[in-house]
KESEDO-663899 format. One record per residue (C-alpha): x, y, z negated; residue in one letter. Coordinates in nm, 4 decimals, padded with zeros to 6 digits. Layout:
{timi {X; Y; Z}; A} ...
//
This chain:
{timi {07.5764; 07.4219; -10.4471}; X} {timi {07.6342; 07.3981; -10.0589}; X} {timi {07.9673; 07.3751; -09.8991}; X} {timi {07.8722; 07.6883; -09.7354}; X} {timi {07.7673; 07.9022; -10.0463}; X} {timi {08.0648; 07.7641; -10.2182}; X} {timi {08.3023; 07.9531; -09.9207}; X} {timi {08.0934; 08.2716; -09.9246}; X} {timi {08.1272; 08.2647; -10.3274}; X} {timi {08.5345; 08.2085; -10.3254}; X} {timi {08.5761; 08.5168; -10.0380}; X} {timi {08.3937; 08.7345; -10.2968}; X} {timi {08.6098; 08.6327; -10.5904}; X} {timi {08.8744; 08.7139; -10.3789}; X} {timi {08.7669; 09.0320; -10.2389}; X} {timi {08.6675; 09.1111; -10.6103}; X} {timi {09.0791; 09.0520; -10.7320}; X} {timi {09.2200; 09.2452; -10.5016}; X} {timi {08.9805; 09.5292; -10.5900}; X} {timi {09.1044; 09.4938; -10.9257}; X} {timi {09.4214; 09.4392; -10.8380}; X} {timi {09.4573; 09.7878; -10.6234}; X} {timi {09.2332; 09.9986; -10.8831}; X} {timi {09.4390; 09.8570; -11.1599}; X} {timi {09.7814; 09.9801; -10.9821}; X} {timi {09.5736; 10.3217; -10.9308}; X} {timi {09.5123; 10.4032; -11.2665}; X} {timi {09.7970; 10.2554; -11.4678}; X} {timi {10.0759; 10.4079; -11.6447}; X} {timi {10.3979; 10.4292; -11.5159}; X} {timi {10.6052; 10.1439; -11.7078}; X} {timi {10.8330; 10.3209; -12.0037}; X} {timi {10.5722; 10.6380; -12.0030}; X} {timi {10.5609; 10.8183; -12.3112}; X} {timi {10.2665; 10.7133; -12.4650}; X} {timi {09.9267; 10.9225; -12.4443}; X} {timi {10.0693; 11.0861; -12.1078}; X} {timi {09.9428; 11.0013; -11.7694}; X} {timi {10.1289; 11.2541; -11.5148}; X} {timi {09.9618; 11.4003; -11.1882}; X} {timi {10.2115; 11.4844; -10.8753}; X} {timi {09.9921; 11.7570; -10.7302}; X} {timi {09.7855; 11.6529; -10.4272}; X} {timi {09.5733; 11.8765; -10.2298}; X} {timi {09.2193; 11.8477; -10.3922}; X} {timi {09.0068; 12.0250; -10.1720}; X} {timi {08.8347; 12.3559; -10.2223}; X} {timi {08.5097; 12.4660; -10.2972}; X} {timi {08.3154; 12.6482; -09.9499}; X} {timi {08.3409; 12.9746; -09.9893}; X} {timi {08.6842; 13.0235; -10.2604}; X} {timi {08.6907; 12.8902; -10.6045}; X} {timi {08.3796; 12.9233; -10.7475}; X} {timi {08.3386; 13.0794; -11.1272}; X} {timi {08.3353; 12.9082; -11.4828}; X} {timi {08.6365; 12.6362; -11.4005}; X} {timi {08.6712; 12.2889; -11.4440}; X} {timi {08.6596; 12.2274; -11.8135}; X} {timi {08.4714; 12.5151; -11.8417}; X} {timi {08.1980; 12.6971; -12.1169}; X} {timi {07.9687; 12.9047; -11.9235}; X} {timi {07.9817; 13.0240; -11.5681}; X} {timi {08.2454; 13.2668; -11.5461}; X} {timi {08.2955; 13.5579; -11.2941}; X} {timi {08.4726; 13.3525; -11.0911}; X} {timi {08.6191; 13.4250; -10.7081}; X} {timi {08.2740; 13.2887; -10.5486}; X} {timi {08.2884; 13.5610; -10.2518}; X} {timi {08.6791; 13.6016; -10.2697}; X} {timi {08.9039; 13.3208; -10.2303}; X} {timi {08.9071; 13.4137; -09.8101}; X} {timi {09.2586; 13.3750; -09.6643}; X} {timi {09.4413; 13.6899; -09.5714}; X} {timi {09.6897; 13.7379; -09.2585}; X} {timi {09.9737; 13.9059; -09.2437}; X} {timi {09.8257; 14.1661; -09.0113}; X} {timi {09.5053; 14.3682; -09.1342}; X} {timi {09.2385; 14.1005; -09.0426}; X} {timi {09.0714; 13.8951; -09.3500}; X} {timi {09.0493; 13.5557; -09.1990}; X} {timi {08.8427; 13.2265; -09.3611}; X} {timi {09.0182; 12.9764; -09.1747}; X} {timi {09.3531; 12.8591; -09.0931}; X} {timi {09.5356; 12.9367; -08.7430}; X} {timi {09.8261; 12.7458; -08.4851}; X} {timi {10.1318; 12.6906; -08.6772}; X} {timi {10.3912; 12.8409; -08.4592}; X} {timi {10.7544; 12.7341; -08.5307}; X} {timi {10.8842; 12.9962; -08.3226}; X} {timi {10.7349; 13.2557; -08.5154}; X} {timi {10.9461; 13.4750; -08.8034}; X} {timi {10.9154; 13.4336; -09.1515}; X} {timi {10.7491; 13.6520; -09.3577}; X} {timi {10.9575; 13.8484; -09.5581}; X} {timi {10.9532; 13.9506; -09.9520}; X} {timi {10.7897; 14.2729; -09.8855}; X} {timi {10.5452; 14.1702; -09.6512}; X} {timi {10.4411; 13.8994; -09.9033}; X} {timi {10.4285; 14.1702; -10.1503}; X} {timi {10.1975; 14.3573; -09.9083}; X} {timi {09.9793; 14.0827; -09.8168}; X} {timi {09.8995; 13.9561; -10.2105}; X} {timi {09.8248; 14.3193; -10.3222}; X} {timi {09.5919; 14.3551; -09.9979}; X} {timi {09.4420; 14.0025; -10.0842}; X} {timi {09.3665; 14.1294; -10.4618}; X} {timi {09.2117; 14.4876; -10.3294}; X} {timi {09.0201; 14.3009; -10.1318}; X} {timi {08.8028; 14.0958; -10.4330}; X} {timi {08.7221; 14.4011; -10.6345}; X} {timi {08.8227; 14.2960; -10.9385}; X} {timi {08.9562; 14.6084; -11.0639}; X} {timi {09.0638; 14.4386; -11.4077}; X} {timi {09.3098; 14.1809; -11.2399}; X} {timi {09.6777; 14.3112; -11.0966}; X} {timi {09.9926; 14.1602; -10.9768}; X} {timi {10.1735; 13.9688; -11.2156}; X} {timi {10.4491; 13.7448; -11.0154}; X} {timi {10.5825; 13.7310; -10.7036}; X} {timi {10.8424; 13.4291; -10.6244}; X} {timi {10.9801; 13.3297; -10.2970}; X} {timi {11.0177; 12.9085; -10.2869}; X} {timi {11.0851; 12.7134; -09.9836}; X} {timi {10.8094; 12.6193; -09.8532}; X} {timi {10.5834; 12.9110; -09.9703}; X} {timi {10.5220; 13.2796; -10.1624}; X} {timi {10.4378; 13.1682; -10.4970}; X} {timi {10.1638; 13.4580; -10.6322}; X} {timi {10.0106; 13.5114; -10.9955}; X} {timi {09.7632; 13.7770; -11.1126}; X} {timi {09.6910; 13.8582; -11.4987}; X} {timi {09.4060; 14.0451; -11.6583}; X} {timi {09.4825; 14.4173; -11.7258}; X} {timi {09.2980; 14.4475; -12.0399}; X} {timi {09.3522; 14.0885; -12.1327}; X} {timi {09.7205; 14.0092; -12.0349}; X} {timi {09.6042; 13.6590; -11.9753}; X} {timi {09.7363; 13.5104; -11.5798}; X} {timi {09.3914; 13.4929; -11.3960}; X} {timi {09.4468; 13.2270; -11.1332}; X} {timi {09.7655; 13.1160; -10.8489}; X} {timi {09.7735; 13.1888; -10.5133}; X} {timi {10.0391; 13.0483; -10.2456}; X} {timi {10.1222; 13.2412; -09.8777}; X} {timi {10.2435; 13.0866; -09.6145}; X} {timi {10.5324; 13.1545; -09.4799}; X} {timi {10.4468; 13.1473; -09.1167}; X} {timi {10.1067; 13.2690; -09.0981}; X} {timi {10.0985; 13.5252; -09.3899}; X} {timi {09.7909; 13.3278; -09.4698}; X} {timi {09.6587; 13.3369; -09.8369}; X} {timi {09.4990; 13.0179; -09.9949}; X} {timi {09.4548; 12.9294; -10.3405}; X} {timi {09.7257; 12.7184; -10.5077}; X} {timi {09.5880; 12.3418; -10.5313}; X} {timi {09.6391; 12.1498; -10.9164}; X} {timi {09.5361; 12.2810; -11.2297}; X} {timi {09.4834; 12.6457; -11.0275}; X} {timi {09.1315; 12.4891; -10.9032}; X} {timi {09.0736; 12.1788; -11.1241}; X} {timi {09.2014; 12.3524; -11.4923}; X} {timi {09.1305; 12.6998; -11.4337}; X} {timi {08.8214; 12.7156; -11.7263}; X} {timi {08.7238; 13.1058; -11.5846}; X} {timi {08.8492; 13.1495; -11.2554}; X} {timi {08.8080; 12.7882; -11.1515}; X} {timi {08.5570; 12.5183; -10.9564}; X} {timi {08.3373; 12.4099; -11.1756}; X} {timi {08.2479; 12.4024; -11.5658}; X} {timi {08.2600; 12.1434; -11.7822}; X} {timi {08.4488; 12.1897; -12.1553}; X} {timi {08.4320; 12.4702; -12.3987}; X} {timi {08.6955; 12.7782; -12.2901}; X} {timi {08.8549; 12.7802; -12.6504}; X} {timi {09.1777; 12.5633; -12.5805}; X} {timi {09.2781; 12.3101; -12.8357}; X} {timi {09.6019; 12.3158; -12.8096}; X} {timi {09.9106; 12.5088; -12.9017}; X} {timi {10.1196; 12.6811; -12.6651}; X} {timi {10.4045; 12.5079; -12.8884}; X} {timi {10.2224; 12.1718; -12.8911}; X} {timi {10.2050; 12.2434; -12.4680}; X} {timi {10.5621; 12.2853; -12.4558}; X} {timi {10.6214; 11.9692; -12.6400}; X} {timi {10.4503; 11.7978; -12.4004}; X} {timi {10.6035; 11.9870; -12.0810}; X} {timi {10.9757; 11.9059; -12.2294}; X} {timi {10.8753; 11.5037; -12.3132}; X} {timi {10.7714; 11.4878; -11.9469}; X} {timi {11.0809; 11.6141; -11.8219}; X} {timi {11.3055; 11.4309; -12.0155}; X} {timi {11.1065; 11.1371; -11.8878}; X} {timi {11.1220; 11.2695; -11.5060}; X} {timi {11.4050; 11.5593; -11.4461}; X} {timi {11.6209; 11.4572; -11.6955}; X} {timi {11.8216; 11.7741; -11.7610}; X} {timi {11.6124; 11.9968; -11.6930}; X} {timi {11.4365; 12.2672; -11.9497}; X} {timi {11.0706; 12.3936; -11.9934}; X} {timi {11.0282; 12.8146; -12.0403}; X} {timi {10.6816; 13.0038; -12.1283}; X} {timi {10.5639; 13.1276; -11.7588}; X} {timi {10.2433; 13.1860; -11.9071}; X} {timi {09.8566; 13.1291; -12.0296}; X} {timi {09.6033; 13.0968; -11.7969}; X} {timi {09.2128; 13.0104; -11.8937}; X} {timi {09.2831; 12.5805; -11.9647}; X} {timi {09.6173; 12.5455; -11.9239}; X} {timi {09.9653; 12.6843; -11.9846}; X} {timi {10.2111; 12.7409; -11.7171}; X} {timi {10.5609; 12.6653; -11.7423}; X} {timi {10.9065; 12.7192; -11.5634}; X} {timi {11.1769; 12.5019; -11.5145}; X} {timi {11.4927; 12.5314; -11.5408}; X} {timi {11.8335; 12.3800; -11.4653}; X} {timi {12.1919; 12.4838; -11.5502}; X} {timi {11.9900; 12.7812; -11.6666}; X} {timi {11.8280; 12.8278; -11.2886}; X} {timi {11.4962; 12.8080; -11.1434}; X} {timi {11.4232; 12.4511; -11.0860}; X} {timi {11.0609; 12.4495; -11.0330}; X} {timi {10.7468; 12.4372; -11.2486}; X} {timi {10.4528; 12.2733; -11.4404}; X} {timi {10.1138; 12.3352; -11.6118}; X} {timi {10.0306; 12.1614; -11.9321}; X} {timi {09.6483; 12.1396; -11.9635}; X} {timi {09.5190; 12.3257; -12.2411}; X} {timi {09.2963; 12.0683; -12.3985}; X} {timi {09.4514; 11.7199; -12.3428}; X} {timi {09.8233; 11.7721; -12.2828}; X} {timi {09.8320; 11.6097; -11.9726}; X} {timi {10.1302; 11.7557; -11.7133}; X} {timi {10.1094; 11.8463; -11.3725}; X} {timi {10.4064; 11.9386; -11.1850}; X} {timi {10.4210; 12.1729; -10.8803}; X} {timi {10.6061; 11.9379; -10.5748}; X} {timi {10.4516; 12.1694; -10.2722}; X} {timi {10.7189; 12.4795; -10.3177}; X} {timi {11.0404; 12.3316; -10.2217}; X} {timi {11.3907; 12.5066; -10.3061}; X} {timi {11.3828; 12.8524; -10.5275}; X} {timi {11.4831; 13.1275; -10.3393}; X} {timi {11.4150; 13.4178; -10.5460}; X} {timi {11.1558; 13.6507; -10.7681}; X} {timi {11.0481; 13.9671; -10.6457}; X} {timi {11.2387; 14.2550; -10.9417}; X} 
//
């Protein structure tokens, strides 16, 4: 072998390592994890055109789904499909107007069978859920912004869990786990992460169960526990908790 091909095949072993090297750091577990968990700090994944679209990651069949729904909703009386200016000179919106705006949001998707279950106020957002009347199951999460009035689906297991009301299917709806055996692995994670901190039932949604968390008996924050694998994904877009709509 040439002088030359040796070069060119030494820059590829190298190129080739630090591949490994950065995909390796990617996808390991964080030293001292409990075993079998692999946590996911809630990034924006992106959103089907159009809303979330039906049946749900890790879903049976193709559900109803949101497929003409998930617009975005101002504060005002115009339904909207894209963002607008931030304006930091702008008020807040208040409780009541958030109240106003998610029970506009819902009238608009005719879905006659879904209704307001939870209204919180965080720092950095509205925090919205909506259950199944005949069901009593939580359908999917929305978040307004606090600026704009703007409604938008909440990102994490809301789009990439959600088995009915979700992007895309892919597993049978039936979950295989426990809501006990959820909350075992929702209070190992935060005695891992937020030491001192306790998990409480906020919930069943289609994949996954949702979670509150608490500290010195407050509101802390929150998590979803996916309904098939265990696997934890804590909310870190709300901020502060302010407080619950009565």
């Amino acid at each position: 072998m040439d002088k030359k091909s040796l070069v060119i095949l030494a820059v590829v072993l190298v190129v080739v390592g630090i591949a490994g090297l950065v995909f390796g750091s990617m996808y390991s577990t964080p030293g001292g994890y409990p075993a079998g968990y692999s946590p996911q700090w809630g990034g924006y994944r992106g959103i089907c055109p159009g809303g979330m679209m039906g049946g749900g990651m890790m879903g049976g069949s193709v559900g109803p789904g949101m497929t003409g729904g998930m617009m975005q909703i101002m504060g005002g009386n115009m339904l909207i499909s894209g963002g607008i200016p931030f304006n930091p000179n702008g008020s807040l919106v208040s409780m009541e107007q958030s109240k106003d705006i998610a029970k506009r949001y819902l009238a608009a998707q005719n879905y006659p069978d879904l209704e307001l279950a939870d209204l919180e106020e965080w720092e950095f957002n509205f925090y919205v859920e909506y259950k199944e009347k005949s069901t009593g199951i939580k359908a999917f999460q929305m978040l307004i912004d606090k600026y704009s009035g703007i409604v938008s689906p909440e990102m994490g297991p809301n789009m990439m869990w959600n088995t009915k009301y979700g992007m895309m299917s892919l597993q049978s709806s039936t979950m295989t786990l426990t809501k006990e055996q959820a909350m075992v692995s929702a209070q190992q994670f935060l005695d891992f992460r937020l030491p001192d901190t306790k998990a409480e039932d906020g919930g069943v949604f289609y994949g996954y169960y949702h979670f509150d968390v608490k500290k010195n008996n407050q509101m802390y924050g929150m998590l979803d526990v996916n309904g098939y694998s265990g696997q934890v994904w804590y909310h870190t877009w709300h901020g502060d908790f302010i407080r619950e709509e009565d």
